[in-house]
Backbone as JSON, one array per atom type, in Angstrom:
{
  "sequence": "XXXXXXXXXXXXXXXXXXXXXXXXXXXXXXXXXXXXXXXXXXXXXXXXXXXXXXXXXXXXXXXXXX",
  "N": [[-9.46, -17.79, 17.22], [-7.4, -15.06, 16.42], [-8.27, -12.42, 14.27], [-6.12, -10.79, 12.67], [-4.43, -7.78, 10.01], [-3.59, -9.53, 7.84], [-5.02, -11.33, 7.71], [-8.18, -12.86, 5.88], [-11.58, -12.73, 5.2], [-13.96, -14.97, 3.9], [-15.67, -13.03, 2.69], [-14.82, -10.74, 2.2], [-13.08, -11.24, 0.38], [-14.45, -12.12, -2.21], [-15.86, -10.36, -2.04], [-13.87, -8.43, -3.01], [-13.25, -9.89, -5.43], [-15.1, -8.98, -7.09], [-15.09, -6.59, -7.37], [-12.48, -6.38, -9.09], [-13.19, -7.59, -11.31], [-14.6, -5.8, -12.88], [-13.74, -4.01, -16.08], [-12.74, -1.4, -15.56], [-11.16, -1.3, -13.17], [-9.57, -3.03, -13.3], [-7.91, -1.56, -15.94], [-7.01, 0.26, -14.62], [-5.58, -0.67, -12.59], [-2.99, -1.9, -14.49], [-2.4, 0.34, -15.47], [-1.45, 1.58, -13.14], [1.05, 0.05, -12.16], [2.21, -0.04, -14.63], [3.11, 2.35, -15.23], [4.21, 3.65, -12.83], [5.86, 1.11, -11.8], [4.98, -0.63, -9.9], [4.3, -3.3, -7.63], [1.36, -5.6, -8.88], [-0.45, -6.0, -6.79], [0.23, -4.08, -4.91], [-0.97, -2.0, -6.53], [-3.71, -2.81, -6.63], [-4.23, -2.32, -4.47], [-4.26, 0.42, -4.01], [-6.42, 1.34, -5.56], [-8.16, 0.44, -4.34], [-8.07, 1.8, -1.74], [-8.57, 4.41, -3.43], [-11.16, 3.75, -3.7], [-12.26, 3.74, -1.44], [-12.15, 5.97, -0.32], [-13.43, 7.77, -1.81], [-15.94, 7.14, -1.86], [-16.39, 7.85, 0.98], [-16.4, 10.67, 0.96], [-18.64, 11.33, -0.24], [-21.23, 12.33, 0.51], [-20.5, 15.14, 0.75], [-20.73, 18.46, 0.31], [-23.18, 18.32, -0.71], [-26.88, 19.43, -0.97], [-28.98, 19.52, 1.65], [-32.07, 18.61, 1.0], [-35.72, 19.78, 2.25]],
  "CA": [[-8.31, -17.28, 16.52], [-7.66, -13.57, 16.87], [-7.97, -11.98, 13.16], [-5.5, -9.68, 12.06], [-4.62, -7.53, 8.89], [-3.36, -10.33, 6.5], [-6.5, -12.53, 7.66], [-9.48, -12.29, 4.92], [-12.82, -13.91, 5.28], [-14.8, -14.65, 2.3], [-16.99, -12.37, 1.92], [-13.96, -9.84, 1.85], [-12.53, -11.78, -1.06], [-15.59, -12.1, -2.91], [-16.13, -8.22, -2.55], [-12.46, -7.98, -3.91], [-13.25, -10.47, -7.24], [-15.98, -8.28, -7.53], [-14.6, -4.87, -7.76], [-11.95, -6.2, -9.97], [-13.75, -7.81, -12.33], [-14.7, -4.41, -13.72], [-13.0, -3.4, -16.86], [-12.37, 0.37, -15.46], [-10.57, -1.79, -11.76], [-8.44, -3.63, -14.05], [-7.19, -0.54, -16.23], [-6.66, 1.3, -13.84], [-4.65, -1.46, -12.22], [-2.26, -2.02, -15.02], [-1.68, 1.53, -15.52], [-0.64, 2.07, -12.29], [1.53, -0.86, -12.76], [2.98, 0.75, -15.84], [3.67, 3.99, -14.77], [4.66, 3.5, -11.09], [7.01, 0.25, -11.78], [4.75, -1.44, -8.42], [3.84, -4.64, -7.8], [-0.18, -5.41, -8.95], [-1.14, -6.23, -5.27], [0.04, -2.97, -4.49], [-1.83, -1.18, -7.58], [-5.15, -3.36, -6.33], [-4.39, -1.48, -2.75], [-3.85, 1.97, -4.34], [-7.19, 1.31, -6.08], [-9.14, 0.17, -3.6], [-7.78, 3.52, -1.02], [-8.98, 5.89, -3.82], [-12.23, 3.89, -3.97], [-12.82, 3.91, -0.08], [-11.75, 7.86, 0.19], [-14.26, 8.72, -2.91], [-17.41, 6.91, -1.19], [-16.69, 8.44, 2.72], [-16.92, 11.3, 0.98], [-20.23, 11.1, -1.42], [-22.22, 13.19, 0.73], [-19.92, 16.57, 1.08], [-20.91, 19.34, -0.59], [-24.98, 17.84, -0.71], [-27.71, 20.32, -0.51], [-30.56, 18.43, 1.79], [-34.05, 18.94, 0.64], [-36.36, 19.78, 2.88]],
  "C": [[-8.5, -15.78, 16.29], [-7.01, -13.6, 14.78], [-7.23, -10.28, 13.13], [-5.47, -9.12, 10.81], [-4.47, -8.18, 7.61], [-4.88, -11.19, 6.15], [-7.57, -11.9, 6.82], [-10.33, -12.95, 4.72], [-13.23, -13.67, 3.93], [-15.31, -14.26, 1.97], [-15.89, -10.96, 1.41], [-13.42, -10.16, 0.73], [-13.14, -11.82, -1.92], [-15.96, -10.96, -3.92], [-14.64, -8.01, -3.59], [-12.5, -8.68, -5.65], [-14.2, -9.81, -7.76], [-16.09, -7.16, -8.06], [-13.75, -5.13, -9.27], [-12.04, -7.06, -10.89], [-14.23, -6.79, -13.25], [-13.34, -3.57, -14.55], [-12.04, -1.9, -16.08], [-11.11, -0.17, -14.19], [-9.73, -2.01, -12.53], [-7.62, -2.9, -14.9], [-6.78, -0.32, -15.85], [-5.39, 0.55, -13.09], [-3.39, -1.53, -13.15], [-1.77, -0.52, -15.57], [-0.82, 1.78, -14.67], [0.72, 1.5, -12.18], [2.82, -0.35, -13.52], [4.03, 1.85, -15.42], [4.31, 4.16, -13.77], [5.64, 2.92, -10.88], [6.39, -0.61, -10.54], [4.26, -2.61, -8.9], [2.06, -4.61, -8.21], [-0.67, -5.37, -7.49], [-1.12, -4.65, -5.18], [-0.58, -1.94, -5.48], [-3.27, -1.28, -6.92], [-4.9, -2.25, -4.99], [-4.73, -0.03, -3.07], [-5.47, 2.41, -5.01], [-8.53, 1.41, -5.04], [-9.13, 1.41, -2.19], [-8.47, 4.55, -1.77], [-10.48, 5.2, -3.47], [-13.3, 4.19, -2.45], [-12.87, 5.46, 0.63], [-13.0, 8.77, -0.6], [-16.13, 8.28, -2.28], [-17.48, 7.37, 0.35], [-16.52, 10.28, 2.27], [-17.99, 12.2, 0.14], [-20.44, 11.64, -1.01], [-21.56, 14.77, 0.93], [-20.28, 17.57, 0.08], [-22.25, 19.43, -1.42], [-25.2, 19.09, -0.58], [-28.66, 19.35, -0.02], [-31.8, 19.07, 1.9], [-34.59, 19.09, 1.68], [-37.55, 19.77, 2.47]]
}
């Protein structure tokens, strides 16, 4: 069975009860929520974009030791 973008194995789901089990995920969720007028799914998406944009780019602006 060819997996596409709706398809989500369990370890992807897992990772997802995992993130938003954290107080700060879940704020942040119902703010957006609030303020925006969007659906939660799409808050959880909006959440999970900043959090994938803020860890690819952790290392910018490093100094490496030598």
């Amino acid at each position: 069975m060819a997996r596409n973008s709706t398809t989500k194995t369990g370890l992807e789901n897992r990772t997802r009860e995992k993130i938003f089990s954290s107080p700060v995920a879940l704020a942040f969720v119902r703010t957006v929520v609030a303020l925006r007028g969007i659906s939660e799914t799409e808050a959880r998406q909006i959440y999970l974009d900043y959090i994938n944009r803020s860890r690819s780019a952790g290392n910018r602006g490093r100094r490496v030791m030598t």
